[in-house]
Every structure is written in structure tokens, then in C-alpha cells.
SEKOLLO-143245 format. One record per residue: residue in three letters; x negated, y, z of N, C-alpha, C, O in turn. Coordinates in steps of 0.05 Angstrom, whole numbers, plus 32768, in hexadecimal, padded with zeros to 4 digits. Atoms other than C-alpha are relative to their C-alpha. Layout:
// residues N
[rec 'Ala', [X, Y, Z], [X, Y, Z], [X, Y, Z], [X, Y, Z]]
...
END
This chain:
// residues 109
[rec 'Unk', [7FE7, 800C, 7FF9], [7872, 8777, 8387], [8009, 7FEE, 7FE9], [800C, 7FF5, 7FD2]]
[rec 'Unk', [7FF8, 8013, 801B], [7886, 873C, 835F], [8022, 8001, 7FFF], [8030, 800B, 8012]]
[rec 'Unk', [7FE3, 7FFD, 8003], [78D1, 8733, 8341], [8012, 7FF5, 8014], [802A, 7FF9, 8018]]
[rec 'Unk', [7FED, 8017, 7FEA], [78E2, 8702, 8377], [8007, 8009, 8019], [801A, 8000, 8026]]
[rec 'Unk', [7FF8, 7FF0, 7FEF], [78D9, 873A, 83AC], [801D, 8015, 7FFB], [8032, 801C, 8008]]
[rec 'Unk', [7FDC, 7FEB, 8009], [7913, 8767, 838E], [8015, 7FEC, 7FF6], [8015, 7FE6, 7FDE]]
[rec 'Unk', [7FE6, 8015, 8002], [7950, 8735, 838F], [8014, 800B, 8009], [801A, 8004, 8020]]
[rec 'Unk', [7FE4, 7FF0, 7FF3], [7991, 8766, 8399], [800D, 7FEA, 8008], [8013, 7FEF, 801F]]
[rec 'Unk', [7FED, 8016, 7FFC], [79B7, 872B, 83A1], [7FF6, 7FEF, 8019], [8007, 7FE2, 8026]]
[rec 'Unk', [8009, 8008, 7FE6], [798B, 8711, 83DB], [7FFD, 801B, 8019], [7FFE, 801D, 8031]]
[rec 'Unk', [8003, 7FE5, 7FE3], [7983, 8754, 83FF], [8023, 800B, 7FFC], [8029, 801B, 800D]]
[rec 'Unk', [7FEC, 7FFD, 8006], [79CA, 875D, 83E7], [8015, 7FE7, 801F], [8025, 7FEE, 8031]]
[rec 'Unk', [7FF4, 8016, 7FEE], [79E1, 8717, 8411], [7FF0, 8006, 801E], [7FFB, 7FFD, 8032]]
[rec 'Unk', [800A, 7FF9, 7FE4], [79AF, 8731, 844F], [8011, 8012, 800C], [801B, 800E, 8022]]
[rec 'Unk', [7FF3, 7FEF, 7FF5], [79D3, 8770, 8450], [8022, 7FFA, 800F], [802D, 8001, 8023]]
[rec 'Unk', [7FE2, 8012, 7FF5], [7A17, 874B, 8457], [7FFA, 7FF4, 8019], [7FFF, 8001, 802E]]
[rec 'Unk', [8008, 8010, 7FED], [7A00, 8717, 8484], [8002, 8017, 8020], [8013, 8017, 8032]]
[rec 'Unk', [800E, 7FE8, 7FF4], [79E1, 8753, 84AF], [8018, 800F, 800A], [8018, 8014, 8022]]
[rec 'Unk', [7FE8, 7FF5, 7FFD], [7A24, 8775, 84AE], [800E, 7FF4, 8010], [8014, 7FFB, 8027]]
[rec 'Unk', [7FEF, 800D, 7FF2], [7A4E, 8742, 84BB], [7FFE, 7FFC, 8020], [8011, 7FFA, 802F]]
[rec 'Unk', [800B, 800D, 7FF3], [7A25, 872F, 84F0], [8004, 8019, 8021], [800B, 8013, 8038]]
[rec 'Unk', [7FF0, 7FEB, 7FF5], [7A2F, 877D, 850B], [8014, 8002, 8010], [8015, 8006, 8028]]
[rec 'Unk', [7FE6, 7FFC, 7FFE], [7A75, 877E, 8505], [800D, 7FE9, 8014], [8020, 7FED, 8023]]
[rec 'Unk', [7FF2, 8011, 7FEC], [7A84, 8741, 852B], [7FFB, 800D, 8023], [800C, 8011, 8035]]
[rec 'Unk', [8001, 7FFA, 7FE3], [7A58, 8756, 856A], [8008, 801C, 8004], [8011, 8022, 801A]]
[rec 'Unk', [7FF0, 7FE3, 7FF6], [7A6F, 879D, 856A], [801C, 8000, 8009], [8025, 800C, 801D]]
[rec 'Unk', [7FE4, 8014, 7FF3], [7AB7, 8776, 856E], [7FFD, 7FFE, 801A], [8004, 8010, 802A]]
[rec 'Unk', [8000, 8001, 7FF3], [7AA7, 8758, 859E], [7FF7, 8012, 801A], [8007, 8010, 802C]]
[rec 'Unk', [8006, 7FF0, 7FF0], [7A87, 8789, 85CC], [801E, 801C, 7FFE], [8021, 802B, 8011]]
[rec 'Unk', [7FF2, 7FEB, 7FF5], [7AC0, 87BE, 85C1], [801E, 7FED, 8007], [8031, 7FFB, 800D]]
[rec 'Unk', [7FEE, 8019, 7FF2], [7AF3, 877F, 85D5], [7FF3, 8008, 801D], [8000, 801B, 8024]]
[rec 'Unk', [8005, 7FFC, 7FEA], [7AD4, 8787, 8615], [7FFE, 8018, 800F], [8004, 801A, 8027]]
[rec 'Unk', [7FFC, 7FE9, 7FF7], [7ACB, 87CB, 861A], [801E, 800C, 7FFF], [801E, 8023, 8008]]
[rec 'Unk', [7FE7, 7FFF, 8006], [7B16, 87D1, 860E], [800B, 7FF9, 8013], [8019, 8009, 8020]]
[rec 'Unk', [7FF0, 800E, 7FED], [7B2E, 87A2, 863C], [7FF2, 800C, 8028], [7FFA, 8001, 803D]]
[rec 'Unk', [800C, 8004, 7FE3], [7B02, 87BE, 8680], [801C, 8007, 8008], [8027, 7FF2, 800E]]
[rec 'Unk', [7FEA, 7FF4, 7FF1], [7B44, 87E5, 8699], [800E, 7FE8, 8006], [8015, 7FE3, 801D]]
[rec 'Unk', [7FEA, 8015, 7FFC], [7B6E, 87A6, 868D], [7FF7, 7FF0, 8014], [8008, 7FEA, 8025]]
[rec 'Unk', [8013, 800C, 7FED], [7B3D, 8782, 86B6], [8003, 8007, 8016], [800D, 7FFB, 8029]]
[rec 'Unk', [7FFC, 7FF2, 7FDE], [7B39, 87B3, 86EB], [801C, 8001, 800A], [8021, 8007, 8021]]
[rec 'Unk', [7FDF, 7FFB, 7FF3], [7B85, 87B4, 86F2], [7FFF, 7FED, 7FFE], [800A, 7FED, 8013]]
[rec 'Unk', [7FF6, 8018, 7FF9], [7B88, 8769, 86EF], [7FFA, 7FF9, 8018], [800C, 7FEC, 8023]]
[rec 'Unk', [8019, 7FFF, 7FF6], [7B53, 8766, 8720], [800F, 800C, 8026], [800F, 8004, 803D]]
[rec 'Unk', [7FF0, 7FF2, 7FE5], [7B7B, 8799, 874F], [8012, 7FF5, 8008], [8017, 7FF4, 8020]]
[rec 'Unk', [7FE2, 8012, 7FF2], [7BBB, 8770, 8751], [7FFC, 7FF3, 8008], [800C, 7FE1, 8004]]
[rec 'Unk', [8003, 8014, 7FF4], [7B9B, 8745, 877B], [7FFA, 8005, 801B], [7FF6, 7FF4, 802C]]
[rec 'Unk', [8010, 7FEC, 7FE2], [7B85, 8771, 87B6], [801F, 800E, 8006], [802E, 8019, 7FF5]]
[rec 'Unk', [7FED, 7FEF, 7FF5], [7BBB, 878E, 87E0], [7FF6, 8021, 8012], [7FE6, 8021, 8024]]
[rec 'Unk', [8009, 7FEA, 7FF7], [7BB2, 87D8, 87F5], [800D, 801C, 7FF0], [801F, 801D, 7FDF]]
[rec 'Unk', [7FFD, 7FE3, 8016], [7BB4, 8826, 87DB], [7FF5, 7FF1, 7FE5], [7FEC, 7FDC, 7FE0]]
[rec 'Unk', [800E, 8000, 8020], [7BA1, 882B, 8795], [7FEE, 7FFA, 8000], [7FE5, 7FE7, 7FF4]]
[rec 'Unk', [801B, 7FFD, 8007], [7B62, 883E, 87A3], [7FF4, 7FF3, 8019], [7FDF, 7FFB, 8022]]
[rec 'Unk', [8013, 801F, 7FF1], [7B4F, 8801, 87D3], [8003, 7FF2, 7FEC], [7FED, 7FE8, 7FE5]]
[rec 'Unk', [8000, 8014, 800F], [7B66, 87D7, 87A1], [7FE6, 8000, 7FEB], [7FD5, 7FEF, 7FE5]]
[rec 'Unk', [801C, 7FFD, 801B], [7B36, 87F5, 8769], [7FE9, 8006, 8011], [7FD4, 8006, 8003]]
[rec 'Unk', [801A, 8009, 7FFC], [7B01, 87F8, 8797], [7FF9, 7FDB, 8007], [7FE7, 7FCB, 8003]]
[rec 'Unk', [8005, 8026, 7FF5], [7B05, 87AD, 87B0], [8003, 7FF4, 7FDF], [8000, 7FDC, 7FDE]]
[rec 'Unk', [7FFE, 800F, 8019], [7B10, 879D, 875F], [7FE8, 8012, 7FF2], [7FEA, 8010, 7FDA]]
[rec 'Unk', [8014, 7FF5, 800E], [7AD3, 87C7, 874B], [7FF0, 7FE8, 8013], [7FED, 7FD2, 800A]]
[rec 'Unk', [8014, 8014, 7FF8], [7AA8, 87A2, 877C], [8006, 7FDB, 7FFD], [7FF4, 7FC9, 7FFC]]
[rec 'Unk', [7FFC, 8021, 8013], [7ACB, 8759, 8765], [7FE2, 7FFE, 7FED], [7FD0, 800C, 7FE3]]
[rec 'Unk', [801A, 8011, 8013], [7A9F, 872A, 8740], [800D, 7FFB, 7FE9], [7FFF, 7FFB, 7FD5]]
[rec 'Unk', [7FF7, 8007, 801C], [7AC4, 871B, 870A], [8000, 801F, 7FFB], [7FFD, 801E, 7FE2]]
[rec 'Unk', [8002, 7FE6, 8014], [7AC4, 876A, 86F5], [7FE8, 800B, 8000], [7FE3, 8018, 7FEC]]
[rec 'Unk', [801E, 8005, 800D], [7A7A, 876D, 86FF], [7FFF, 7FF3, 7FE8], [7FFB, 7FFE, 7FD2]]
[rec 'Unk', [8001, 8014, 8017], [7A7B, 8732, 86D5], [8005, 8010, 7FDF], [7FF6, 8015, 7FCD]]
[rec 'Unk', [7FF7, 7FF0, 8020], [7AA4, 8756, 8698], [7FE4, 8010, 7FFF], [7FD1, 800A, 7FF1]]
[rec 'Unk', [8017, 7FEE, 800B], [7A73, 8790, 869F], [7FE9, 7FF8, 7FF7], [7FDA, 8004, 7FE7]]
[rec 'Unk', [801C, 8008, 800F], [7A3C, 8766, 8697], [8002, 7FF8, 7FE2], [7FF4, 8000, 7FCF]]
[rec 'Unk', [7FF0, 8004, 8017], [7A5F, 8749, 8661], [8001, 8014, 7FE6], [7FF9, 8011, 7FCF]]
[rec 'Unk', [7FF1, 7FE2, 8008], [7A78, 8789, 8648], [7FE5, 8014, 7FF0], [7FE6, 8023, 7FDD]]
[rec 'Unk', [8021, 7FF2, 8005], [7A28, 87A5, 8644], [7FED, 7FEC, 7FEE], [7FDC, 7FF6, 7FE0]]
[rec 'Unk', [8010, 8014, 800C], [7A07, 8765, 8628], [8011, 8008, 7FDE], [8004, 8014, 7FCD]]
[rec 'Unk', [7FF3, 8002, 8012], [7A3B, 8765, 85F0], [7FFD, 8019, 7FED], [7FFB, 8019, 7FD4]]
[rec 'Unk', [8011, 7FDF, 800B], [7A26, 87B3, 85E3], [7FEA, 8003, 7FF5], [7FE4, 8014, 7FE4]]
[rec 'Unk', [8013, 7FFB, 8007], [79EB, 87A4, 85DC], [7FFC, 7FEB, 7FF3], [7FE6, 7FF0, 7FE8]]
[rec 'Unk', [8004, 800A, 8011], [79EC, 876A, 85B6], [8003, 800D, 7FE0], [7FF2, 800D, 7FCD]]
[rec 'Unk', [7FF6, 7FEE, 8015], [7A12, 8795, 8581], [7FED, 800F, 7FF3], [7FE9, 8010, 7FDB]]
[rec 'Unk', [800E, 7FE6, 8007], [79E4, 87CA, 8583], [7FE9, 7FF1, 7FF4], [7FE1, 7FF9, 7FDE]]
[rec 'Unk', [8012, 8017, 8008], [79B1, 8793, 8578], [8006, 7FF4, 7FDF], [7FF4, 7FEF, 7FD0]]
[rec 'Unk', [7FF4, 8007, 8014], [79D7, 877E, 853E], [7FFB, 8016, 7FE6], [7FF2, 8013, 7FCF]]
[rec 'Unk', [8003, 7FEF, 801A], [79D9, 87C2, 851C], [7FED, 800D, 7FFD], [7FEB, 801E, 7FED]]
[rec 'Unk', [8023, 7FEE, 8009], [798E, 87DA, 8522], [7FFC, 7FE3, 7FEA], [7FEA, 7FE4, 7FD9]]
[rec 'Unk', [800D, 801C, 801F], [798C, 878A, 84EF], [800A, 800E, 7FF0], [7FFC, 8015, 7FDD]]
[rec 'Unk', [7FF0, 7FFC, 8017], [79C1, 87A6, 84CA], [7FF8, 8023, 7FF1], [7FFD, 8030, 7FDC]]
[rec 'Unk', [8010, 7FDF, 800E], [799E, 87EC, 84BF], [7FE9, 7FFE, 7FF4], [7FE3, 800D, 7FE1]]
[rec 'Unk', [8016, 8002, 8008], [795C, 87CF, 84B8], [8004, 7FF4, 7FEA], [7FF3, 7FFD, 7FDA]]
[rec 'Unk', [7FF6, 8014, 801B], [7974, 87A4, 847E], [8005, 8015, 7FF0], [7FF9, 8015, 7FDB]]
[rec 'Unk', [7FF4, 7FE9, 8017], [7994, 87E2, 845B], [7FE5, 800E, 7FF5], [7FDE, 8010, 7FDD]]
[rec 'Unk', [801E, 7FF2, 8006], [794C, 8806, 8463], [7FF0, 7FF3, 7FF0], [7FE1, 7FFA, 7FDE]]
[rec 'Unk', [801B, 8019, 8016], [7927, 87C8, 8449], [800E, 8001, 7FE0], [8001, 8001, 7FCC]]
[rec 'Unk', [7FF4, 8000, 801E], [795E, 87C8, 840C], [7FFD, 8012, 7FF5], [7FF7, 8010, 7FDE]]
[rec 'Unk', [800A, 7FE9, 8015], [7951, 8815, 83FA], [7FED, 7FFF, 7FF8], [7FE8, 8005, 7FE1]]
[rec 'Unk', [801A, 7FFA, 800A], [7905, 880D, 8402], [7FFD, 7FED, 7FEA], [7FEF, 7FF3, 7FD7]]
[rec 'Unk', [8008, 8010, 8011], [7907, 87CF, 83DC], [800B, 800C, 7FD7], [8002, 800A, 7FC0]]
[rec 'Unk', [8001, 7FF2, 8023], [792D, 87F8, 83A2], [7FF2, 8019, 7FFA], [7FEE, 801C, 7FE2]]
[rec 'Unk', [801A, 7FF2, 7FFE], [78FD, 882E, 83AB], [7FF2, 7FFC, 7FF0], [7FEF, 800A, 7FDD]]
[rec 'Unk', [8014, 800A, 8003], [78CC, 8807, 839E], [8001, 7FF0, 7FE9], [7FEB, 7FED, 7FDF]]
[rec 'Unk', [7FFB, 8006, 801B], [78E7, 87E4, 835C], [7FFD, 8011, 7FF5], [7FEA, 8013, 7FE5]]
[rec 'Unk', [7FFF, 7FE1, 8016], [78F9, 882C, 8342], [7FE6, 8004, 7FF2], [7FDF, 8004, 7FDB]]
[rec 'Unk', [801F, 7FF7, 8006], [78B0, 8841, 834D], [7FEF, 7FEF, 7FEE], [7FDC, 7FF8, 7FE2]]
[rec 'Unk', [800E, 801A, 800F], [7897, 8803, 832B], [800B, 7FFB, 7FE7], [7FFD, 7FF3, 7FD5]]
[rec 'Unk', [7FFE, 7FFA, 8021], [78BF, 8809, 82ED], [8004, 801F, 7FF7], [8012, 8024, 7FE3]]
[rec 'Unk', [8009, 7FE2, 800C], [78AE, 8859, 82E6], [7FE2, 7FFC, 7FFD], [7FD8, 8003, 7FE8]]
[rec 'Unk', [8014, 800C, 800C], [786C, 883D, 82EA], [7FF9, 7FED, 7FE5], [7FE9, 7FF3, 7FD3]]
[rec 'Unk', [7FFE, 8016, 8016], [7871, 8806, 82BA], [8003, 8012, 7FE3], [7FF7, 8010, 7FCD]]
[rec 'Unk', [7FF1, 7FE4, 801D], [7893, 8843, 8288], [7FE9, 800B, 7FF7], [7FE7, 8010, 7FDF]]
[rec 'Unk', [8015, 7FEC, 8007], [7850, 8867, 828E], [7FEF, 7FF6, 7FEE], [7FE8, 7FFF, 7FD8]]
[rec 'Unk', [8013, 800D, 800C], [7822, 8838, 827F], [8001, 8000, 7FE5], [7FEF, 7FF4, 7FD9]]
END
């Protein structure tokens, strides 16, 4: 491993990046997961009936499919987001690992 592989300050700015990158889509995905109810009650005030015609004729609507699809892509973008932002942490321990070991080596010699 040469010196140029161990750069805290580059696996330092990945980890950020990586994060940030997290934290936005997890935002966003629980923005959506937040709002389904508001949805479905917006959704309902448009249908005349019992309650529960309304929320079935606003469950089968297209625009509240839509959210859900929405709603699931956005989930899983996230989740997408934080297996980078985990793998990055893993690559930063092994990489100091792997310094350590290399200057307890160096000691021996």
C-alpha cells in the first residue's frame, strides 16, 4: 500500500459526500412517507360517499398509486444511498487497519 492509498482527508471527504448524499434521500423518502395520509385525505375530498367509499375510490385513484410509487422508489433510493454510505465507513476502517498493520510492521523490522 503506498502513502497515496491512506489519505484521511480523501476518505474523510468520501465519507461526507456519502453521507450527505444519505441524508438528503432518506429526506426525501420520509417526506413522502409522511405525507401518504394527507394524500389519501386530499384524494378523498373529491369523491362523494361514506367514508369508506371515498377511501376506497381514493386508494384505487392514480395519483395515490402514483405517490406510492413515489413513496417506494424514494425508499429505496435512500436505502441505496446508505449501503454507499456504510460501505465507505468499512473501506475507511479497513483502510486504517491496514496503515496500523503497516506501521507495527515497519516497528519490527
Amino acid at each position: 500500500m503506498s502513502d497515496r492509498d491512506f489519505d484521511p482527508e480523501a476518505i474523510y471527504q468520501r465519507l461526507n459526500a456519502a453521507g450527505d448524499d444519505w441524508v438528503d434521500k432518506n429526506a426525501g423518502a420520509e417526506i413522502l412517507e409522511e405525507t401518504k395520509k394527507t394524500v389519501l385525505a386530499e384524494i378523498m375530498a373529491g369523491f362523494s360517499g361514506s367514508t369508506a367509499e371515498r377511501e376506497r375510490c381514493a386508494l384505487a385513484d392514480s395519483a395515490y398509486r402514483l405517490h406510492l410509487v413515489n413513496m417506494v422508489k424514494a425508499r429505496k433510493e435512500a436505502n441505496r444511498a446508505r449501503v454507499r454510505y456504510d460501505s465507505v465507513r468499512v473501506l475507511a476502517e479497513m483502510r486504517r487497519t491496514q496503515e496500523s498493520t503497516r506501521r507495527a510492521e515497519a516497528s519490527i523490522r
